[in-house]
ZATORPA-267267 format. One record per residue (C-alpha): x, y, z; chain; residue in one letter. Coordinates in nm, 3 decimals. Example, Ala and Ser with C-alpha at 12.3 -4.5 7.8 and 13.67 -1.06 7.14 Angstrom:
# ZATORPA-267267
1.230 -0.450 0.780 A A;
1.367 -0.106 0.714 A S;
This chain:
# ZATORPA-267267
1.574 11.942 1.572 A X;
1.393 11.623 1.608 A X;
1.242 11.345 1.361 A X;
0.860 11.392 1.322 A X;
0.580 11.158 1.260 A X;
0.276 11.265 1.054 A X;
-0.050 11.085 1.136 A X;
-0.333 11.106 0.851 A X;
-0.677 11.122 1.077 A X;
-1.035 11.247 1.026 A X;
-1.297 11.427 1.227 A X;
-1.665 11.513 1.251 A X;
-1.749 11.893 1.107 A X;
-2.062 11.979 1.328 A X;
-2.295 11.919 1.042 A X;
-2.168 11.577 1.031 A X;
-1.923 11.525 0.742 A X;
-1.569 11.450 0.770 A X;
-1.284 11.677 0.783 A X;
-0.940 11.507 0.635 A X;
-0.689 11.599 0.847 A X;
-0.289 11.547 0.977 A X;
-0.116 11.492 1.283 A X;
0.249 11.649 1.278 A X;
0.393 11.535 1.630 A X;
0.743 11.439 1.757 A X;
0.880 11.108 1.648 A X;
1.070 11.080 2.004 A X;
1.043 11.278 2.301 A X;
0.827 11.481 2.530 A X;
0.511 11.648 2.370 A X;
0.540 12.036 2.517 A X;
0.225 12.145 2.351 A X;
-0.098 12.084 2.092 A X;
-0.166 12.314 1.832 A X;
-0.435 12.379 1.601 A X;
-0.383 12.541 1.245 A X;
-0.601 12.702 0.993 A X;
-0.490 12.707 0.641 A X;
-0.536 13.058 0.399 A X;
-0.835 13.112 0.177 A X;
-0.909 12.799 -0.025 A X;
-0.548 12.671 0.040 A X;
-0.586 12.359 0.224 A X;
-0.380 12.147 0.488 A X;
-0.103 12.050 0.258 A X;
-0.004 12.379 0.081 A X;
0.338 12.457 0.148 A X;
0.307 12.691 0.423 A X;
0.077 12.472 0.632 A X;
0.278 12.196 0.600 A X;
0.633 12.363 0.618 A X;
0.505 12.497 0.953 A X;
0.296 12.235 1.102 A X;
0.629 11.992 1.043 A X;
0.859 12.268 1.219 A X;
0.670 12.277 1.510 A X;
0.668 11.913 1.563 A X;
1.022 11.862 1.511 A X;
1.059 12.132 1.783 A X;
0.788 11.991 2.047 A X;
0.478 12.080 1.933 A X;
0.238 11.833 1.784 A X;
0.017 12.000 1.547 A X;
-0.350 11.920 1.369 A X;
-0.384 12.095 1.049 A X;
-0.693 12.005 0.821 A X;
-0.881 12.080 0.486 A X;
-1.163 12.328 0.535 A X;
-1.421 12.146 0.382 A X;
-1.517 12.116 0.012 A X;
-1.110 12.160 -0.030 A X;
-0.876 11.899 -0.031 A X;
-0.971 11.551 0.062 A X;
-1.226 11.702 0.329 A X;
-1.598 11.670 0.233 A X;
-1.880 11.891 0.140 A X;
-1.937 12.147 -0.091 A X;
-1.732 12.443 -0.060 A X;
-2.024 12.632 -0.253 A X;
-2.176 12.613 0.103 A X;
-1.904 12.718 0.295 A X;
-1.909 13.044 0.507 A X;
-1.627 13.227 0.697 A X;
-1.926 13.111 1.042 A X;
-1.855 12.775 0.895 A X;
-1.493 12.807 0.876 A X;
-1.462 12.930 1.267 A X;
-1.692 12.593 1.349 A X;
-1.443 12.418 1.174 A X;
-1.166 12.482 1.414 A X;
-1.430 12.464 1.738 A X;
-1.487 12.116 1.599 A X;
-1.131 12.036 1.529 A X;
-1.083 12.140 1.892 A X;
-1.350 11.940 2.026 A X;
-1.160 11.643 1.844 A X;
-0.830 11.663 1.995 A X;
-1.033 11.761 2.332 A X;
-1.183 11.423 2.302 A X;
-0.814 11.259 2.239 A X;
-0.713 11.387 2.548 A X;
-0.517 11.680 2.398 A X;
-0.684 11.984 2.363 A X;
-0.511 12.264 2.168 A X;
-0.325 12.525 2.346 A X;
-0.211 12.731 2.065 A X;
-0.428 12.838 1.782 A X;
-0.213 12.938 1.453 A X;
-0.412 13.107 1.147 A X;
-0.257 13.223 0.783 A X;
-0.459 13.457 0.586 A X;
-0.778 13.413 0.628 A X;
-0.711 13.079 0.880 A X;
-0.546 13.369 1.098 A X;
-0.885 13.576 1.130 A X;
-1.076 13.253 1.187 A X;
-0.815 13.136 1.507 A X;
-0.879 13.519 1.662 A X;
-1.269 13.479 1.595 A X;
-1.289 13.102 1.726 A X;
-1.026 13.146 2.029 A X;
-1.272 13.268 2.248 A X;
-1.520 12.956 2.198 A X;
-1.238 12.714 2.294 A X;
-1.138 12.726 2.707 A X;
-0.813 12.546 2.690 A X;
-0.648 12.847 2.429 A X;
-0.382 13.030 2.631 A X;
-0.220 13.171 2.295 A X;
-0.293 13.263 1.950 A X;
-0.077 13.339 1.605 A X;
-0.151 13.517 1.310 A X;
0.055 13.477 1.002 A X;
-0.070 13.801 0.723 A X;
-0.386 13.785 0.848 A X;
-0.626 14.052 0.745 A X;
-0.816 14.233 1.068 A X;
-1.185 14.208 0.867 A X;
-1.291 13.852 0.722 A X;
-1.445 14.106 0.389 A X;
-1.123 14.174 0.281 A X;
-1.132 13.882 0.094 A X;
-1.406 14.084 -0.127 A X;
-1.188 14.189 -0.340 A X;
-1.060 13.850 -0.479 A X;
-1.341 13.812 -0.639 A X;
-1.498 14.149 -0.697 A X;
-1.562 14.133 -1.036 A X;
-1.827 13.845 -0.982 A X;
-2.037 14.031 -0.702 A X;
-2.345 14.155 -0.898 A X;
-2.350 13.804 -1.061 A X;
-2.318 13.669 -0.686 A X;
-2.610 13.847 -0.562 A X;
-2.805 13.811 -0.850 A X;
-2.774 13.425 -0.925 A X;
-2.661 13.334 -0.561 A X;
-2.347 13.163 -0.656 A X;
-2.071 13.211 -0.897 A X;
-1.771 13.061 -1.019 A X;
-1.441 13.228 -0.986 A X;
-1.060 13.147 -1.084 A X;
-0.908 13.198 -0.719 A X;
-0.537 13.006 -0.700 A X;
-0.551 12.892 -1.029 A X;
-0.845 12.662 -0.961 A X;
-1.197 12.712 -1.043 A X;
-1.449 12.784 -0.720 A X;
-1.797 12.845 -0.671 A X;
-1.860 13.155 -0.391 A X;
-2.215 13.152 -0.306 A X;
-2.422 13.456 -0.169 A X;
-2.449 13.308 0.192 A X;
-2.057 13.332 0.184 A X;
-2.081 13.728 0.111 A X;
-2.368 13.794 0.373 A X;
-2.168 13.626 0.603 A X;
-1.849 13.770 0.560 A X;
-1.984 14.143 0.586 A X;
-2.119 14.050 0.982 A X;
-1.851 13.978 1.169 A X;
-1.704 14.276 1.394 A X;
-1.355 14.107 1.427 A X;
-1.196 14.367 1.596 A X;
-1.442 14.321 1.891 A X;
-1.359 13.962 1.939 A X;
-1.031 14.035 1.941 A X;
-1.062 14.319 2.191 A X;
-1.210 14.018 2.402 A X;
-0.921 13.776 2.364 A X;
-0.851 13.632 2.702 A X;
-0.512 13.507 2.583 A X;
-0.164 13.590 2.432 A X;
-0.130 13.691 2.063 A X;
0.168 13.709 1.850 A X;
0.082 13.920 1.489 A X;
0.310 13.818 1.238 A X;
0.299 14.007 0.920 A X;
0.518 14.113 0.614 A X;
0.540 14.531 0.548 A X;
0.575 14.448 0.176 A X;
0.261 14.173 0.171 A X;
0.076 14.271 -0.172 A X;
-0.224 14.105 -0.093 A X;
-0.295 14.166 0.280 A X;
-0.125 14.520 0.378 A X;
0.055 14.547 0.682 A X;
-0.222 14.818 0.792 A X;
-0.401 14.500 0.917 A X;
-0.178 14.371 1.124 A X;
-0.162 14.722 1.242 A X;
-0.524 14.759 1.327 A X;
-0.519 14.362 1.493 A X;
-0.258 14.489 1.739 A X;
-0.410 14.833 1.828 A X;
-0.734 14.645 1.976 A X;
-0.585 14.331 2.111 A X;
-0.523 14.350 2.483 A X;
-0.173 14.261 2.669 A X;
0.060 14.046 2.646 A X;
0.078 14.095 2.261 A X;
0.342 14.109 2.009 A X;
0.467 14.205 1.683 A X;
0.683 14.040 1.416 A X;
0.777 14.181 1.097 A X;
0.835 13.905 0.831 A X;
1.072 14.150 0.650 A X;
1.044 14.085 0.253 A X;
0.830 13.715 0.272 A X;
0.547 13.648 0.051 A X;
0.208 13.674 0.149 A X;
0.230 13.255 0.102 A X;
0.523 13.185 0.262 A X;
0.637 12.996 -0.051 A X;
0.990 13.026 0.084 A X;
1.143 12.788 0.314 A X;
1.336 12.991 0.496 A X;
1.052 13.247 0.590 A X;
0.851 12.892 0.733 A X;
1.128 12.828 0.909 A X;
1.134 13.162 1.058 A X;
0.810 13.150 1.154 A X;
0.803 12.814 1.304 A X;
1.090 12.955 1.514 A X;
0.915 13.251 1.606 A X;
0.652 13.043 1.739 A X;
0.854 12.832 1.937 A X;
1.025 13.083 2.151 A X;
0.687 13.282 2.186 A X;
0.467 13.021 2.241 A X;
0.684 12.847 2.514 A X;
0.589 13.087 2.789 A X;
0.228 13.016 2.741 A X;
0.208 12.617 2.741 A X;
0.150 12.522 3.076 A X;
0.288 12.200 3.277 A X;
0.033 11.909 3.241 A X;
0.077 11.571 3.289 A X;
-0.126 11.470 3.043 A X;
0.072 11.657 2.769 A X;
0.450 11.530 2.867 A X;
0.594 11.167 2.808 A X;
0.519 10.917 3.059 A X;
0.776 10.804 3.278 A X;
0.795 10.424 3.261 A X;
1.062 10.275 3.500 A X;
1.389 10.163 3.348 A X;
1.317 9.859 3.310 A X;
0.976 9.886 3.143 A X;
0.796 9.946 2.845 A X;
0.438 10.181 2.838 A X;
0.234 10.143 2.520 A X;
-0.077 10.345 2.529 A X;
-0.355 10.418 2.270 A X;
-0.290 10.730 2.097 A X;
-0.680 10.834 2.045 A X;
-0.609 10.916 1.724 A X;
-0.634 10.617 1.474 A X;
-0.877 10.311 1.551 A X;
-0.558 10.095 1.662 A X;
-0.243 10.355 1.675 A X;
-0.093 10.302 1.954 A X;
0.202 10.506 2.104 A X;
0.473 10.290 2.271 A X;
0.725 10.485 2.572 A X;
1.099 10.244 2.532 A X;
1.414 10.356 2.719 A X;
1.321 10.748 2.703 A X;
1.202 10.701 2.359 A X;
0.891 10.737 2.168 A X;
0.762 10.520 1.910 A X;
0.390 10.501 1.720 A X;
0.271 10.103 1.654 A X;
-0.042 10.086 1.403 A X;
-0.180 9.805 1.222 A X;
-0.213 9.815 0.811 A X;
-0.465 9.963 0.609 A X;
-0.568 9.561 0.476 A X;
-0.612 9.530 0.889 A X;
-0.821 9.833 0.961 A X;
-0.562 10.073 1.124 A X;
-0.415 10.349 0.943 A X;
-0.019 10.244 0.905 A X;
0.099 10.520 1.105 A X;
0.362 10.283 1.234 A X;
0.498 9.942 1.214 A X;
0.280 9.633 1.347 A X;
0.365 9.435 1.675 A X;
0.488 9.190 1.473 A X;
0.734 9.408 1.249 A X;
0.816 9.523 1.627 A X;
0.888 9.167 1.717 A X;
1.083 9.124 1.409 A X;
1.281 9.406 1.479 A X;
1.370 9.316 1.843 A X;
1.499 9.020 1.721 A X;
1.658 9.164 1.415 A X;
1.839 9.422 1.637 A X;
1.916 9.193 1.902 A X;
2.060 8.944 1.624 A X;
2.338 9.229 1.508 A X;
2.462 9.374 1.807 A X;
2.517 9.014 1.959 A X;
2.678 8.949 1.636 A X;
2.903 9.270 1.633 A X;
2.978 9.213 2.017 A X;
3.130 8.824 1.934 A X;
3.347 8.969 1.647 A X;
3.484 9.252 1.866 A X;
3.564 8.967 2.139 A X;
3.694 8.749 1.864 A X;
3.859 9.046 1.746 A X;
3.694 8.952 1.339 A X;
3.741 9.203 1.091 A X;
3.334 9.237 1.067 A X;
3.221 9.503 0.854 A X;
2.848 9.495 0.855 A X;
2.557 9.264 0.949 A X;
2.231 9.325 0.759 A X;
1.974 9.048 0.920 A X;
1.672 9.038 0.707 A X;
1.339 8.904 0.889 A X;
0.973 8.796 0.793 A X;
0.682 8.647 0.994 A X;
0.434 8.421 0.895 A X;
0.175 8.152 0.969 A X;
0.114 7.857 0.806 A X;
-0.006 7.440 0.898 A X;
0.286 7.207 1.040 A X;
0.230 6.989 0.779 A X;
0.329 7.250 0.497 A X;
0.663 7.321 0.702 A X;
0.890 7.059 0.587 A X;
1.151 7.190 0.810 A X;
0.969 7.258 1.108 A X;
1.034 7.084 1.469 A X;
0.655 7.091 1.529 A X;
0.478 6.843 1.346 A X;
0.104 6.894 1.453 A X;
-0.152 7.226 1.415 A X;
-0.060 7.594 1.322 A X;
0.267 7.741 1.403 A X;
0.419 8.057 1.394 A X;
0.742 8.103 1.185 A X;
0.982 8.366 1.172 A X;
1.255 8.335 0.859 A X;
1.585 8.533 0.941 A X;
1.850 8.596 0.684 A X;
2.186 8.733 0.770 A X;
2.469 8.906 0.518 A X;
2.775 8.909 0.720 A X;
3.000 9.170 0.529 A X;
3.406 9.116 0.595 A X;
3.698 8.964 0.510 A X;
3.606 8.642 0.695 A X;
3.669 8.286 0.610 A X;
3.397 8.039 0.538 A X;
3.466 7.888 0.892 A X;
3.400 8.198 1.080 A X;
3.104 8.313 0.826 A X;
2.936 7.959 0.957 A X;
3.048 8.033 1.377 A X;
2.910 8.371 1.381 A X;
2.571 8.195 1.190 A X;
2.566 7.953 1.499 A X;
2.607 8.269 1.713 A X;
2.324 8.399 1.621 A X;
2.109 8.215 1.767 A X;
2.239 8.277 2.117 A X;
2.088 8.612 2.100 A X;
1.891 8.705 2.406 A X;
1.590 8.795 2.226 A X;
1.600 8.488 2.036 A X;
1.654 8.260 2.372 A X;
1.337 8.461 2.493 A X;
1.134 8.359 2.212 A X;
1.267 7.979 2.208 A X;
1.127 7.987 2.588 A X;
1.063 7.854 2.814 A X;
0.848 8.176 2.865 A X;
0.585 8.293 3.090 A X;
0.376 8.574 3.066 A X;
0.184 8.691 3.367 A X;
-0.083 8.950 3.365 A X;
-0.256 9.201 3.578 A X;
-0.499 9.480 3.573 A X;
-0.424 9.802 3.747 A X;
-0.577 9.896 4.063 A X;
């Protein structure tokens, strides 16, 4: 497994309000795939199952957008108005979105009710080569019966509120007309793509016969996996780990090579940094092999997805500070436990900097405290301070330094 970065973003619904969404994505490493997932019935991105999976997928390669339907979570609109048509234009949009990033989805996961909105919306978005269900019922009216005891007063009023998850929603007649036209199974007869039906034989709320019924009409390649005794919400760990692993090895076969989706390959000797497209300043930065996401503060106008330039500067010299540090006491051969070098950047007028070398205008300063753990003496405490300062990055910075620019041909 690998460490994962979420990204908080937002995207256009096709009428025009946002949808709040996240970006689960390798911290480090090659992207091998983007994924788009749609939460159950009135669950939302962050309910455990979402998020348990989403975050399993990235750690394992596949970046993943998962987002609030809208009227439900911190998405807007008015869930009142919300159809299961709505809910499929959703996921068009979100793929439209990541499209536009330069990372349209190749794998289209749905629980519940998500799952028969990914087999009804797959067909509407070109770049799909696979699609998972997770309990997914085969008709989008199955969900009827959660709240069948306010159907006359549905019809007759044209909305109603009902206790669905132990919160209070309104279901409005346009939701129930809609619902009651979709032929499903067609679409899914249609499905130009792989699909992988992942159900529970004991699931209470959605019976297996779906899954059953989902797989009878699909079309080669297709497969089956029985989620044993898991809940129809995957409140269990273990059973979202199983699932995220399920996807992995399945989904593998059907992510093809593109150069777009894999890490750049920056010589040896350089460093790529390259706008995300997700986040108005996010950045993603290419170091040695290694991936790393640079972002500017909220009080700046980015969306602190990552540390600044400058807390990257700070670190460079920071790191660069300790290891020339630990490499002097191993030479010295110093019984050097630990060096913790604290930094912090500001700006501020020469005349406020009593000791500054510059005397004149606005300068830059960067304050760096070092705790030198050990049994040393007071003598080699002060050496190894004096050291410091011979660090490369810190000679860099000193200068003389020349920075020469180019654009690309």
């Amino acid at each position: 497994m690998i460490d994962i970065h979420t990204e908080a973003v937002r995207f256009p619904a096709r009428d025009g309000h946002d949808l709040d969404a996240r970006i689960d994505r390798p911290a480090a490493g090659a992207i091998t795939g983007w994924a788009l997932f749609a939460h159950c019935f009135t669950c939302g991105k962050d309910f455990i199952a979402a998020r348990r999976i989403s975050r399993a997928l990235a750690a394992r390669g596949i970046a993943t957008l998962r987002f609030d339907f809208t009227g439900l979570g911190a998405s807007e609109g008015e869930f009142a108005a919300t159809t299961f048509s709505s809910n499929v234009d959703e996921l068009i949009a979100g793929a439209d979105w990541l499209r536009a990033q330069g990372h349209p989805p190749r794998i289209l996961i749905g629980h519940s009710l998500g799952g028969a909105a990914v087999l009804a919306a797959a067909g509407e978005i070109d770049e799909v080569t696979a699609v998972a269900t997770i309990a997914a019922p085969s008709d989008p009216a199955h969900v009827r019966h959660l709240f069948a005891d306010a159907t006359d007063t549905i019809r007759e009023r044209g909305e109603a509120d009902v206790e669905l998850g132990g919160r209070e929603l309104t279901i409005g007649r346009d939701f129930l007309d809609d619902i009651e036209r979709w032929d499903l199974p067609a679409r899914v007869h249609r499905l130009d793509c792989a699909l992988l039906v992942m159900h529970s034989p004991l699931d209470p709320l959605v019976s297996v016969e779906h899954a059953r019924r989902i797989f009878e009409v699909a079309r080669h390649p297709k497969s089956f996996v029985s989620l044993d005794d898991a809940d129809h919400l995957l409140t269990r760990q273990a059973d979202a780990d199983y699932v995220a692993d399920m996807l992995d090895a399945w989904a593998g076969r059907y992510l093809p090579s593109s150069a777009s989706e894999q890490a750049p390959s920056p010589t040896a000797r350089e460093v790529l940094v390259r706008e995300s497209g997700s986040g108005r300043y996010t950045n993603e930065v290419w170091a040695g092999g290694h991936r790393l996401v640079a972002d500017e503060p909220r009080a700046m106008g980015g969306d602190d997805s990552g540390p600044s330039p400058y807390d990257y500067l700070l670190a460079g010299l920071g790191a660069c500070t300790s290891m020339t540090l630990r490499m002097y006491a191993e030479h010295k051969k110093l019984p050097l436990e630990r060096v913790v070098v604290t930094l912090s950047h500001s700006r501020l007028h020469a005349e406020d900097c009593a000791d500054c070398e510059h005397t004149e205008g606005q300068i830059d300063r960067i304050d760096r405290r070092i705790n030198i753990r050990g049994d040393l003496t007071d003598a080699q405490r002060q050496r190894m301070i004096a050291i410091a300062d011979r660090c490369p990055v810190h000679r860099t910075l000193r200068g003389p330094l020349e920075i020469h620019t180019r654009g690309d041909d």
